[in-house]
C-alpha positions in Angstrom: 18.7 -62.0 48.3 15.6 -63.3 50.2 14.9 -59.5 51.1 14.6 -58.7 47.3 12.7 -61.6 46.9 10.0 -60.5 49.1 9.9 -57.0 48.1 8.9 -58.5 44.4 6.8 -60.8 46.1 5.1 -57.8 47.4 5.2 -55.3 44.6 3.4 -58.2 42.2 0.9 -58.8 44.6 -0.2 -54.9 45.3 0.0 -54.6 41.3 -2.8 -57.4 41.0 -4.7 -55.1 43.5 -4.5 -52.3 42.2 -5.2 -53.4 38.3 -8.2 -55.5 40.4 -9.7 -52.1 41.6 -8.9 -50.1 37.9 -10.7 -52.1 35.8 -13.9 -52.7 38.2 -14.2 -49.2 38.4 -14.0 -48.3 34.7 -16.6 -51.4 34.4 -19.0 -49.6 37.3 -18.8 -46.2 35.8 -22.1 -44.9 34.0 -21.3 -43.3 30.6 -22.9 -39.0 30.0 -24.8 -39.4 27.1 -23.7 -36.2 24.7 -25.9 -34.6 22.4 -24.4 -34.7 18.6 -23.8 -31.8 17.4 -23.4 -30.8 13.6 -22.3 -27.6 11.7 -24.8 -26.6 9.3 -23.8 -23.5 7.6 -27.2 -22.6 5.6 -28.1 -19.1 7.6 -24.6 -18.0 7.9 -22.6 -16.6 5.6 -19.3 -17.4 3.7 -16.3 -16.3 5.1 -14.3 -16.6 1.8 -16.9 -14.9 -0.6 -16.2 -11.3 -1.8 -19.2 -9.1 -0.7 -17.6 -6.0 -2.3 -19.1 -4.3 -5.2 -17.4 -5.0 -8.2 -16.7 -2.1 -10.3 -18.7 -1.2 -13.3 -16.7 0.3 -16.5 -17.0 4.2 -16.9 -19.2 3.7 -20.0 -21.8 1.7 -17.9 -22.0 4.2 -14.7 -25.3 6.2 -15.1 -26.2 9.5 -13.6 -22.3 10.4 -13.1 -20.9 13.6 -14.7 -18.3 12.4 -17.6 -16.5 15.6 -16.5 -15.9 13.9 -13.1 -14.2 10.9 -15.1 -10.9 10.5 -14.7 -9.6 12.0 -18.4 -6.6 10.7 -20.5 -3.6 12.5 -20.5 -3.1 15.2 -22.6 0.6 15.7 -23.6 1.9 19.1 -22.6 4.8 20.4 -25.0 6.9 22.1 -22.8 9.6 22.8 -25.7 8.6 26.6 -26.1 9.8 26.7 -22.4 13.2 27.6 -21.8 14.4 28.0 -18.2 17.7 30.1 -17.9 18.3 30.7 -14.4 16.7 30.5 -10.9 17.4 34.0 -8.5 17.5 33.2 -5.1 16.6 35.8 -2.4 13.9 36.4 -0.4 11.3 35.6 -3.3 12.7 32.7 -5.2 12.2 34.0 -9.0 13.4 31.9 -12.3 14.1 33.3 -15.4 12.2 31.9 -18.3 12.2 32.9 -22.0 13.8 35.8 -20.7 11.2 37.1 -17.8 11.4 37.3 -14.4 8.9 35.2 -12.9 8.1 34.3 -9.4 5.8 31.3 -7.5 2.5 31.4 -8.5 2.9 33.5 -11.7 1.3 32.1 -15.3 3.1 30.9 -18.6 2.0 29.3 -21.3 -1.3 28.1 -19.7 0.6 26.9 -16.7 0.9 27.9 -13.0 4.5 28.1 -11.7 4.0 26.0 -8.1 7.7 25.8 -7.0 11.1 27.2 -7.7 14.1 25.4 -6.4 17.9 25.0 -7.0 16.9 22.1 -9.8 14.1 24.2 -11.5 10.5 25.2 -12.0 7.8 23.1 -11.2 5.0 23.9 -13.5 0.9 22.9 -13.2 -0.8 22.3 -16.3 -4.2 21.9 -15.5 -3.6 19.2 -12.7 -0.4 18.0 -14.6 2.4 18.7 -13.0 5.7 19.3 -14.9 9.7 19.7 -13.4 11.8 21.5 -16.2 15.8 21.8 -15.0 18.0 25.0 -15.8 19.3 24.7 -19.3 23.1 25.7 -20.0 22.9 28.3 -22.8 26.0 29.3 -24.1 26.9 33.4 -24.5 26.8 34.1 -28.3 29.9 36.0 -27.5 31.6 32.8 -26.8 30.4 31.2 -29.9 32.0 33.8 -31.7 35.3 33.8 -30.0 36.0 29.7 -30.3 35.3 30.2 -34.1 
């Protein structure tokens, strides 16, 4: 028990020393003097402002071709169009209103762009239009169910 005593006895005492030479240190010590510095953002700019152009209405653009302006759509009636049948082979080919047509071939005012299994893909002027195969029944089979 004495030996505990004395190691106490010894610990308290080097802890007064050592708090002794902390705090005259920290008294002793010279302080940096630090400029202040401040943000002042008056020659910079804002991070969060928009600095894109913001766009003008068609009718206000001067100097700009109103033939260049994106139009409205016209509506295309594709009712006189009657696809019967695509041909496949070498040249895909579709039958419409009763012609053989292939890729690239006119009706109507409209350029046939693509033939597939589905249909006929049609351009009208930068409007394109898909029309499916129709089912048209034989008029011989009208005549027979009657």
């Amino acid at each position: 028990m004495q030996f505990i005593l004395k190691i106490l006895l010894v610990a308290f005492i080097a802890g007064i020393n050592f708090s002794y030479f902390a705090f005259a240190q920290a008294d002793n010590e010279e302080t940096i003097a630090r400029p202040k510095i401040e943000y002042k953002p008056e020659k910079l700019r804002d991070p969060f402002a928009s600095y894109l152009l913001k766009e003008a209405p068609p009718q206000e653009i001067k100097g700009v071709d109103q033939e260049l302006m994106p139009q409205e759509e016209v509506k295309i009636d594709t009712s006189s169009i009657m696809v019967q049948g695509t041909i496949w082979g070498n040249i895909p080919m579709a039958i419409i209103n009763d012609n053989v047509l292939s890729v690239g071939d006119q009706i109507n005012g409209g350029k046939i762009i693509k033939i597939d299994k589905k249909g006929v893909t049609i351009d009208f002027s930068g409007q394109i239009v898909d029309l499916s195969v129709v089912d048209v029944e034989p008029e011989n089979d009208k005549k027979q169910g009657g």
